[in-house]
C-alpha positions as CSV (number, residue, x, y, z in Angstrom):
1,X,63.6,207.7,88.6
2,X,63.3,205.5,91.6
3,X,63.4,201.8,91.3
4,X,59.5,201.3,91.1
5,X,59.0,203.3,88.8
6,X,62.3,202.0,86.5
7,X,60.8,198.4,86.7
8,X,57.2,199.5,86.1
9,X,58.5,201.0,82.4
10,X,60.9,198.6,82.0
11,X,61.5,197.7,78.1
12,X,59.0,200.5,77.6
13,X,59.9,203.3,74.9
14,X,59.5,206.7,75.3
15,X,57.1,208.5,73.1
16,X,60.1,210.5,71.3
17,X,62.1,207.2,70.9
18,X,59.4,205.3,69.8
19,X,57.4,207.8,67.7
20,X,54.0,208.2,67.3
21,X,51.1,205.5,67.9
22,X,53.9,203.3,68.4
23,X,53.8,199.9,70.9
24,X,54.1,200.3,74.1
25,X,55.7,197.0,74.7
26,X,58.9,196.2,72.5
27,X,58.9,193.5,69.9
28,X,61.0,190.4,70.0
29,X,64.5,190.9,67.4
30,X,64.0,187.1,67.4
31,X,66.5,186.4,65.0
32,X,70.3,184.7,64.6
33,X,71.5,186.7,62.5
34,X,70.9,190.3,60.7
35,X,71.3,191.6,57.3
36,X,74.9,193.1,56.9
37,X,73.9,195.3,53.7
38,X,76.9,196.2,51.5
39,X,80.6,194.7,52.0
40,X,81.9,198.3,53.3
41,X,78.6,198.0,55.9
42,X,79.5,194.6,57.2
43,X,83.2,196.0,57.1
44,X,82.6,198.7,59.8
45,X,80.3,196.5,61.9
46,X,82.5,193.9,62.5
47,X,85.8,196.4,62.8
48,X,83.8,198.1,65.5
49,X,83.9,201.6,63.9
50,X,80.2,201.5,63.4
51,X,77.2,200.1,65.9
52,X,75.5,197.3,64.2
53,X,74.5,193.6,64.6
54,X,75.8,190.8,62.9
55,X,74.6,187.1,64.7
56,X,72.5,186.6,68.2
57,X,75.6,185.7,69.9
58,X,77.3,188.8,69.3
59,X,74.5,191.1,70.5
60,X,70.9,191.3,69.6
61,X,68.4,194.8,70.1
62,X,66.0,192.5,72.7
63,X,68.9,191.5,74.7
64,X,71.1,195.0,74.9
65,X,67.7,196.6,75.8
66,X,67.5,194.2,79.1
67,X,71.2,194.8,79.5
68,X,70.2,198.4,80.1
69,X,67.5,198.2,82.1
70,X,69.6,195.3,84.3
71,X,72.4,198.2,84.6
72,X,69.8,201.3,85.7
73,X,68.3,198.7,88.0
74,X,71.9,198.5,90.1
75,X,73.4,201.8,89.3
76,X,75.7,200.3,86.8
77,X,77.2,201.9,84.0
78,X,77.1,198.2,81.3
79,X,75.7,194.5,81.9
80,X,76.0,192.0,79.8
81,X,73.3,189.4,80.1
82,X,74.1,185.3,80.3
83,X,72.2,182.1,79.5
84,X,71.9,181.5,83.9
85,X,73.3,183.0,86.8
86,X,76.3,180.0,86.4
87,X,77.4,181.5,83.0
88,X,77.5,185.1,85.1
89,X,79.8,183.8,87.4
90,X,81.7,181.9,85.4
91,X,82.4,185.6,83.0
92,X,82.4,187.9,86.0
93,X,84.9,185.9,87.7
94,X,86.8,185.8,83.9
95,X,86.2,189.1,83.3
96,X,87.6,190.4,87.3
97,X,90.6,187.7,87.1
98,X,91.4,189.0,83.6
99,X,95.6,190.5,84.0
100,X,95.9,189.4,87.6
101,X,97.7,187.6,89.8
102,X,97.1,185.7,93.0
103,X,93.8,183.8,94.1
104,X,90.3,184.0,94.0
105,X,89.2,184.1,97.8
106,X,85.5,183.1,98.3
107,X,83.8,181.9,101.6
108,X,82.8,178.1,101.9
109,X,78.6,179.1,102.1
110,X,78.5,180.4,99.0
111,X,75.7,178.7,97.0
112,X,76.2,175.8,96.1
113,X,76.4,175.7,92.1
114,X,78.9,178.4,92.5
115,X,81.3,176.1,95.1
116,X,81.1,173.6,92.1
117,X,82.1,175.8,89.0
118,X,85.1,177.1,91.0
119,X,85.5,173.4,91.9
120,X,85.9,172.0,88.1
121,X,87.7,175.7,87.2
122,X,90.5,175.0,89.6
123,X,90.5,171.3,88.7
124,X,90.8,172.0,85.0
125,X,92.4,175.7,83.7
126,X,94.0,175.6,87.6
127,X,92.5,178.6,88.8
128,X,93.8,179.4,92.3
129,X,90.9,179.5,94.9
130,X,91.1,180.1,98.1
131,X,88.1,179.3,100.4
132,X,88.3,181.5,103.7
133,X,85.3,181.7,106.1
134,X,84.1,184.9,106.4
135,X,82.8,184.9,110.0
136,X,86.4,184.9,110.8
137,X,86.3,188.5,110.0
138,X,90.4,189.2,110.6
139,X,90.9,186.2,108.5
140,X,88.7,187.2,105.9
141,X,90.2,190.5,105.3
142,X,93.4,188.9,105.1
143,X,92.6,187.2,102.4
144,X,90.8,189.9,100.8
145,X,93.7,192.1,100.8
146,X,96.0,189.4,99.2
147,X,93.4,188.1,96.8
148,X,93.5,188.3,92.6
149,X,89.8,189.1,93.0
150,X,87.1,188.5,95.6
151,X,83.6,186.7,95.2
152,X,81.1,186.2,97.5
153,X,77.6,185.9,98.5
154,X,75.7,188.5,100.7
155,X,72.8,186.8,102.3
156,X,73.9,183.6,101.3
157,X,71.9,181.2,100.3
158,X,70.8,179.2,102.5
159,X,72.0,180.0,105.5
160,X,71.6,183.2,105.3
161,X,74.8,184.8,106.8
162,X,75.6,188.4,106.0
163,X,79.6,189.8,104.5
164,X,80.3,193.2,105.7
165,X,80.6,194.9,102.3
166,X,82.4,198.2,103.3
167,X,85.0,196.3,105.0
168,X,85.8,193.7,102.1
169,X,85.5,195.9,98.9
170,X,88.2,198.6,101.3
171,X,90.3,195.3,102.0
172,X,90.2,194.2,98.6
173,X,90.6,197.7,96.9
174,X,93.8,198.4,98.8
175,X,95.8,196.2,96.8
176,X,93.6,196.4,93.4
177,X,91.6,193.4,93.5
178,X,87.9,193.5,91.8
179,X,85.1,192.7,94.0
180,X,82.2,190.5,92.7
181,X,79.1,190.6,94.2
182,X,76.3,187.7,94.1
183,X,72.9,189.7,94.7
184,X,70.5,187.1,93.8
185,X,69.1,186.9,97.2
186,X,69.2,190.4,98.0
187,X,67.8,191.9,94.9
188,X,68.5,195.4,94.0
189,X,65.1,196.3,95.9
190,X,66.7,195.7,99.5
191,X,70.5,195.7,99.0
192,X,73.1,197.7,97.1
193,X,76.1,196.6,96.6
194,X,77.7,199.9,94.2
195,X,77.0,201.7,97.1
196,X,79.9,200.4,98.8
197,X,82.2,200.0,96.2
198,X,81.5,196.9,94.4
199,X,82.9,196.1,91.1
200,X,80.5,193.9,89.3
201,X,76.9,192.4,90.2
202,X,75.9,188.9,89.2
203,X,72.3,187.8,89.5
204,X,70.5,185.0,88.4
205,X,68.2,186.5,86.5
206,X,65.9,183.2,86.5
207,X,65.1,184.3,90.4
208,X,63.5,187.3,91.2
209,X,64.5,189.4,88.7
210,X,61.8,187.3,86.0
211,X,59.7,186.1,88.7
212,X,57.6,183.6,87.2
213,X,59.9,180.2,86.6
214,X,59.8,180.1,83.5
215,X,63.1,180.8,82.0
216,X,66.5,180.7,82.9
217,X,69.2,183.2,82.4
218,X,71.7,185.5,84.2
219,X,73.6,188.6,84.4
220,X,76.5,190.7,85.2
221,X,76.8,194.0,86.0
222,X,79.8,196.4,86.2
223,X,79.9,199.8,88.0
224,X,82.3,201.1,85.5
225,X,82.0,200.9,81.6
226,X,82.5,197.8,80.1
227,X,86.1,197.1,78.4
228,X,86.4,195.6,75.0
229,X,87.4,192.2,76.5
230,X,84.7,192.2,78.7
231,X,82.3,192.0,75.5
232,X,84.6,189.4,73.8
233,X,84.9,187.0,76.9
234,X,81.2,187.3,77.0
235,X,80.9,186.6,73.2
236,X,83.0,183.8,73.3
237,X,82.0,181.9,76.1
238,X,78.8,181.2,74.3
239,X,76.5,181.2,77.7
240,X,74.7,184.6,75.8
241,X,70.9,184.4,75.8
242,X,68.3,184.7,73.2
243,X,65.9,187.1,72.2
244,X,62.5,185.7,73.5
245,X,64.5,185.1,77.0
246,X,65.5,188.2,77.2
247,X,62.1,189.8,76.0
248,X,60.2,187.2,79.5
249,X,62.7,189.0,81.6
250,X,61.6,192.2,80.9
251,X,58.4,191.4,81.2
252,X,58.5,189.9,84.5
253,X,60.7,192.9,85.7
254,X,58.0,194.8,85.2
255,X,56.1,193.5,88.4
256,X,59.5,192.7,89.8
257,X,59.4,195.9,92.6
258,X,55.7,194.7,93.8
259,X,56.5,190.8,93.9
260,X,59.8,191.9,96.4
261,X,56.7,193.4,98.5
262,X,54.8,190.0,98.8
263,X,58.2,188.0,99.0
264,X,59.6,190.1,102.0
265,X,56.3,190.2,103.7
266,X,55.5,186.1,103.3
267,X,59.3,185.2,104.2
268,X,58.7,187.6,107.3
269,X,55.6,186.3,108.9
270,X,56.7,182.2,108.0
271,X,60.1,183.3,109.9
272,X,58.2,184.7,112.9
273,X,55.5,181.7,112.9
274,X,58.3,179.2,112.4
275,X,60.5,180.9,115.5
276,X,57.5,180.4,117.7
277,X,57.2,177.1,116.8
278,X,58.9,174.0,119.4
279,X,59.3,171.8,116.6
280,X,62.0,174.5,115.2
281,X,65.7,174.0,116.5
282,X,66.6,176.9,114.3
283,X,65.6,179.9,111.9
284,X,68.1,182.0,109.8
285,X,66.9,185.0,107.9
286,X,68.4,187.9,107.8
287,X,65.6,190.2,108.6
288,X,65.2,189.2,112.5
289,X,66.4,191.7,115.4
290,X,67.8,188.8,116.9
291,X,70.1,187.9,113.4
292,X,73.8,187.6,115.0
293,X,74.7,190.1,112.4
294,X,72.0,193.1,112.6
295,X,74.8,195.7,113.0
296,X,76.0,194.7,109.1
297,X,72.0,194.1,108.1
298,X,71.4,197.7,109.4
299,X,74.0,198.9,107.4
300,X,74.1,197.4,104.1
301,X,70.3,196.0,103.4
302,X,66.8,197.4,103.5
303,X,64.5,194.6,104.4
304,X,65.3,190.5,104.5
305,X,64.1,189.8,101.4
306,X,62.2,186.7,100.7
307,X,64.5,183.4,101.3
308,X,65.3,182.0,104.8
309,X,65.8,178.3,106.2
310,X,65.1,176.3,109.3
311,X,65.9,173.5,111.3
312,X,63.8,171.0,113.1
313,X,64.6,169.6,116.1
314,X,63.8,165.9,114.8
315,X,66.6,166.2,112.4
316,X,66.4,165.0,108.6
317,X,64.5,162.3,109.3
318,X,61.5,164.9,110.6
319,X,62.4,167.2,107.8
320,X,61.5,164.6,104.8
321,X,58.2,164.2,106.8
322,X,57.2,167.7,106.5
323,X,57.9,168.1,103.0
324,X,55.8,164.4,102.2
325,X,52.8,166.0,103.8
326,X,52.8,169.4,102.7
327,X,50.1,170.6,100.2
328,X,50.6,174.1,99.4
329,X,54.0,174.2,99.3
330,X,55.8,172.8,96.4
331,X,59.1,170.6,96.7
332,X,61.0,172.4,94.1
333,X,64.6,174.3,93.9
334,X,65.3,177.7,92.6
335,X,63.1,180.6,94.2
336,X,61.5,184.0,93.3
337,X,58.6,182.2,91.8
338,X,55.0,182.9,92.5
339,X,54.9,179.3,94.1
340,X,56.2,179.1,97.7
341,X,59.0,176.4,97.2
342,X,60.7,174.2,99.9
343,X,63.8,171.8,99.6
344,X,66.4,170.5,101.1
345,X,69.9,172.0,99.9
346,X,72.3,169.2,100.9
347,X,69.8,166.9,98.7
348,X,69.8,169.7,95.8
349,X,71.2,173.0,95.1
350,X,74.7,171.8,97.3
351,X,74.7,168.2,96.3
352,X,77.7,168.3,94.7
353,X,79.8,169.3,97.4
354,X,81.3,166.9,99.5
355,X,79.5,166.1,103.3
356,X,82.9,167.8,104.8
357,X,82.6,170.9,102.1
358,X,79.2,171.1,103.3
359,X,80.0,170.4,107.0
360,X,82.7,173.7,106.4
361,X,79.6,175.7,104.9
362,X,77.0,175.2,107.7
363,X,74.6,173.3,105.8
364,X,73.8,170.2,107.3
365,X,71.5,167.6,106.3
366,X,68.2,168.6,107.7
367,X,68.7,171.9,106.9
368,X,65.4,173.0,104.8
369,X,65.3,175.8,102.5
370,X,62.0,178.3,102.1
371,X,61.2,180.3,99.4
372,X,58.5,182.7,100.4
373,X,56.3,182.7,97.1
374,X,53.3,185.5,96.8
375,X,50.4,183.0,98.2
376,X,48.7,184.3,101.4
377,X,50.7,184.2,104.3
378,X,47.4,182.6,106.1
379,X,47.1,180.1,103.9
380,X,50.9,179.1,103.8
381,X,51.0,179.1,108.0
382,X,48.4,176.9,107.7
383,X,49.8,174.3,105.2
384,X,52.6,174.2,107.3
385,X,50.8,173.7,110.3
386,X,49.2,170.6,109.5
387,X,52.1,169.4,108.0
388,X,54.5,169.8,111.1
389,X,51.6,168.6,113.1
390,X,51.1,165.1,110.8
391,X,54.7,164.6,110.7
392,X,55.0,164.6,114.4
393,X,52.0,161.4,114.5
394,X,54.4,159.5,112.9
């Protein structure tokens, strides 16, 4: 089935699974723990020589039914599914450095939270990172082919710069290194990164994925099956999610394939208005014919998606002015909600980097952040209209 129609039944059982005059929509296993029956029952669930649950943490019917819907949605063949998109990366990059030697190369605009957890991870287990920037495309293969494993970001967020994914996950295969992909901003709808080779997926599932802001959680995603220490670094991490979570996230995938629609199409026209505009030093999104990488957007991504960021030409000072007078727009982190949302990153989502990590990353202080919410584009223009044109008054 194609990917509208696998989100549109999404949870949903089949008449033969689910019997007759059954509900459509699944109910919630909300529930720690499960009855474990007779001694020689509780025996061969916990040995592993028969399927059963035991205790939330461990695995729960709500949550593995998400988990396989999250794999069919990326072509996966297991996903286990997190409390946010920072406990995906922190057991994707566990699970991928797991028996190997050698660093972890990432690039220095990966988002934010993510710089930070590999921040306190080298600081305190002494995990070797090594933070290359990816525009240097020679140096970044270098690394790639040297590297334990391989993490990065493709839009990232927020500046919206592009990794060729072919020519990483060949670098990085030719010497066995695993290849995690962050496709938060991408969404399976518009970019896919099995395709090319990838090893494992992370979202946060809090984004696009549930759409509606109001739950948090995360994934990850492997292209082959799942190993037994995959499941117990997962398990024992604690960052697993519970049932009513899981059950919102299917719900909200459910619309998830139309929402992209809206998303792509808002993000597209507030790029094109905003490009126009003399106020704007700058625009980065990925879906403009003019983006410095459209050779690699051609190739690896279907549309741009619904996250992009600007500039203006007065700096920060003209940036906190535009987000004091807007009135449609809310000042808010994350993205994917229905809301359009506007912030700025060095204040928020990167604040814990350093000024000089962020310098390294592109993301200077004025740098403002858009999240293209489902809202009419009209109405959205306008808002920012008046906005850019009452901050210039002052």
């Amino acid at each position: 089935m194609r990917l509208e129609t696998r989100c549109a039944r999404a949870g949903c059982l089949s008449a033969e699974e689910a019997g007759a005059n059954a509900p459509l929509v699944p109910s919630i296993a909300q529930s720690a723990v499960f009855a474990l029956d007779k001694a020689a029952d509780a025996e061969a669930i916990f040995s592993g020589s028969r399927f059963g649950y035991a205790y939330t943490r461990f695995g729960n019917p709500t949550v593995d039914l998400l988990a396989e819907v999250l794999a069919g949605l990326e072509g996966g063949a297991g996903a286990l599914v997190t409390s946010s998109g920072n406990a995906a990366i922190l057991c994707a990059v566990t699970c991928a450095m797991s028996g190997r030697s050698g660093p972890l190369v990432t690039h220095p605009d990966i988002y934010g939270g993510s710089y930070e957890l590999l921040r306190i991870l080298g600081e305190v287990y002494r995990l070797p990172v090594e933070i290359v920037e990816s525009a240097d495309e020679a140096a970044w293969l270098r690394a790639v082919a040297r590297a334990g494993a391989v993490l990065l970001e493709t839009p990232s967020n927020p500046l919206m710069r592009l990794i060729d994914l072919e020519k990483t996950i060949a670098a990085a295969h030719s010497q066995g290194a695993p290849v995690i992909v962050d496709n938060t901003v991408a969404t399976p709808c518009n970019q896919r990164p099995f395709d090319f080779g990838a090893d494992w997926i992370v979202h946060s599932t809090t984004k696009y994925l549930n759409g509606h802001g109001d739950v948090v959680g995360g994934c990850l995603i492997r292209r082959e099956p799942l190993e037994k220490n995959h499941r117990a670094i997962h398990k024992n991490f604690g960052g697993t999610v519970n049932a009513l979570t899981a059950w919102l996230t299917l719900r909200g995938l459910r619309t998830f394939a139309l929402r992209m629609e809206a998303h792509h199409r808002n993000a597209s026209a507030l790029a094109d208005w905003l490009a126009a505009r003399p106020e704007v030093a700058a625009v980065h999104y990925p879906g403009f014919r003019t983006h410095p990488q459209g050779d690699v957007f051609q190739r690896q991504m279907k549309a741009g998606g619904g996250l992009l960021s600007f500039e203006l030409r007065g700096g920060e000072e003209a940036a906190t002015r535009l987000i004091d007078r807007l009135r449609l727009i809310v000042h808010a982190v994350s993205l994917g909600e229905p809301e359009t949302l506007i912030t700025l990153p060095a204040r928020s989502s990167h604040r814990g980097m350093t000024p000089e990590a962020r310098r390294q990353a592109g993301v200077p202080d004025s740098l403002l952040r858009l999240a293209a919410g489902l809202e009419s584009s009209a109405d959205l223009v306008a808002d920012l209209e008046q906005a850019m044109s009452s901050a210039a008054a002052y």
